[in-house]
C-alpha positions in Angstrom: -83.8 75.3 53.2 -83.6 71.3 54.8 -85.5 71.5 58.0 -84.8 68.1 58.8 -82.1 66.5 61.2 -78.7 66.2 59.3 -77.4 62.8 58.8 -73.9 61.9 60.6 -71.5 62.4 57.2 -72.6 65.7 56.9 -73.4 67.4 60.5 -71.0 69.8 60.6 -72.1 71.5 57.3 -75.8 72.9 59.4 -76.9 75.5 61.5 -78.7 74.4 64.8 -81.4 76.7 66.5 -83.6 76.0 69.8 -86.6 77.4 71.4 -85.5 78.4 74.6 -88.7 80.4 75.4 -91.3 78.2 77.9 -93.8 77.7 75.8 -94.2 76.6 71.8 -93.4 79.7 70.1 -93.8 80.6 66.4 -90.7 81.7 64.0 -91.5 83.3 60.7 -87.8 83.3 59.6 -87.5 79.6 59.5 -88.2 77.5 56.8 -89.6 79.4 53.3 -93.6 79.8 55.5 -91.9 79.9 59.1 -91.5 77.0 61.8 -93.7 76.4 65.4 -90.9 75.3 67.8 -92.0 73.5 71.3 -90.3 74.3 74.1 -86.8 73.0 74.5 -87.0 72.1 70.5 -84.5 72.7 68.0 -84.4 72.2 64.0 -81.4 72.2 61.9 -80.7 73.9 58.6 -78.4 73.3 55.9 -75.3 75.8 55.8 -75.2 79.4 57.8 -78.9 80.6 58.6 -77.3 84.3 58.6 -76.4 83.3 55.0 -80.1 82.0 54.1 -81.7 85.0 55.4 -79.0 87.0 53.8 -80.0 85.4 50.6 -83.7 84.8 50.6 -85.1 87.7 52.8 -83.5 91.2 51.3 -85.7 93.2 53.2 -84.0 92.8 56.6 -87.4 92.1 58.6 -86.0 88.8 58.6 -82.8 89.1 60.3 -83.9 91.7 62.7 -86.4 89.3 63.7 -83.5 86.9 64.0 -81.7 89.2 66.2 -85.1 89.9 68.5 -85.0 86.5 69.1 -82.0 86.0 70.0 -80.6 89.0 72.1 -84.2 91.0 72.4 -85.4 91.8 75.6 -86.5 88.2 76.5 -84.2 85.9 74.4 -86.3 82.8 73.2 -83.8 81.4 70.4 -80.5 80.0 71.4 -78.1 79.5 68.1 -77.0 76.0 69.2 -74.2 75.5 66.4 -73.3 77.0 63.0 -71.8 75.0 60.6 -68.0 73.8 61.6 -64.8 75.6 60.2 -62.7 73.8 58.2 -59.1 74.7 58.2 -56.7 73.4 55.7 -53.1 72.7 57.0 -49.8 73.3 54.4 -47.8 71.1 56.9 -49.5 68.0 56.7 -51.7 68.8 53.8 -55.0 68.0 55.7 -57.9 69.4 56.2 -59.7 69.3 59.6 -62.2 71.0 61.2 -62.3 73.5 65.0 -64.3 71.2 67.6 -65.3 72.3 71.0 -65.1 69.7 74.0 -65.2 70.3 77.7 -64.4 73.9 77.2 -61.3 73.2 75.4 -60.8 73.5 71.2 -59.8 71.0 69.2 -58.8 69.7 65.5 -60.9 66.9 64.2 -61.8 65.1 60.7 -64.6 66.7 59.0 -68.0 64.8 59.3 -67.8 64.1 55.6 -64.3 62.3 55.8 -61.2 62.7 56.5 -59.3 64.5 53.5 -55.2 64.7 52.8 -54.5 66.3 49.3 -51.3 64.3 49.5 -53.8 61.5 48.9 -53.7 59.7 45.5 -56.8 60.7 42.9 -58.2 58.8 40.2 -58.2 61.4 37.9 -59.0 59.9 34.5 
């Protein structure tokens, strides 16, 4: 699971979490040996972190620890982003992705590139 800070081409393919809590706060569901957050940071993982946990944690603690954290008595984990949803429209044959801006949704070229399957391949 990437713990690092997504580069710009792919940005919309990670999940980004923050520790809203006031003080630095340890996560044992981040990361494969858990992840110590300061205040007011935020990491970001590649692809859904529901799906990771999902995936690498079968026993559950991990995403009722997820859940704690996020809607427990005293939230101290704010789920900042997920990745983006990519829609593909048959009219123009394009695929674009659901954006948020000022309070009011968008469609916008995916951070990898814009795509048009009415483009020409090289297919050799």
């Amino acid at each position: 699971m990437a713990i690092n800070a997504p580069n710009a081409a792919t940005e919309c393919l990670y999940s980004t979490v923050r520790n809203i809590s006031p003080a630095e706060k340890y996560f044992g569901f981040l990361g494969h040996h858990g992840k110590r957050l300061a205040c007011g940071e935020q990491i970001s993982v590649w692809g859904d972190l529901q799906h990771w946990l999902t995936r690498f944690t079968p026993n559950e603690r991990a995403r009722r620890s997820l859940e704690a954290a996020l809607a427990g008595a005293n939230p101290v984990l704010a789920l900042v982003k997920t990745p983006a949803v990519h829609l593909f429209d048959e009219t123009t044959n394009e695929t674009k992705i659901l954006t948020l801006n000022n309070g009011s949704f968008a469609a916008a070229d995916p951070c990898w590139g814009e795509y048009s399957s009415s483009s020409s391949l090289n297919c050799d």
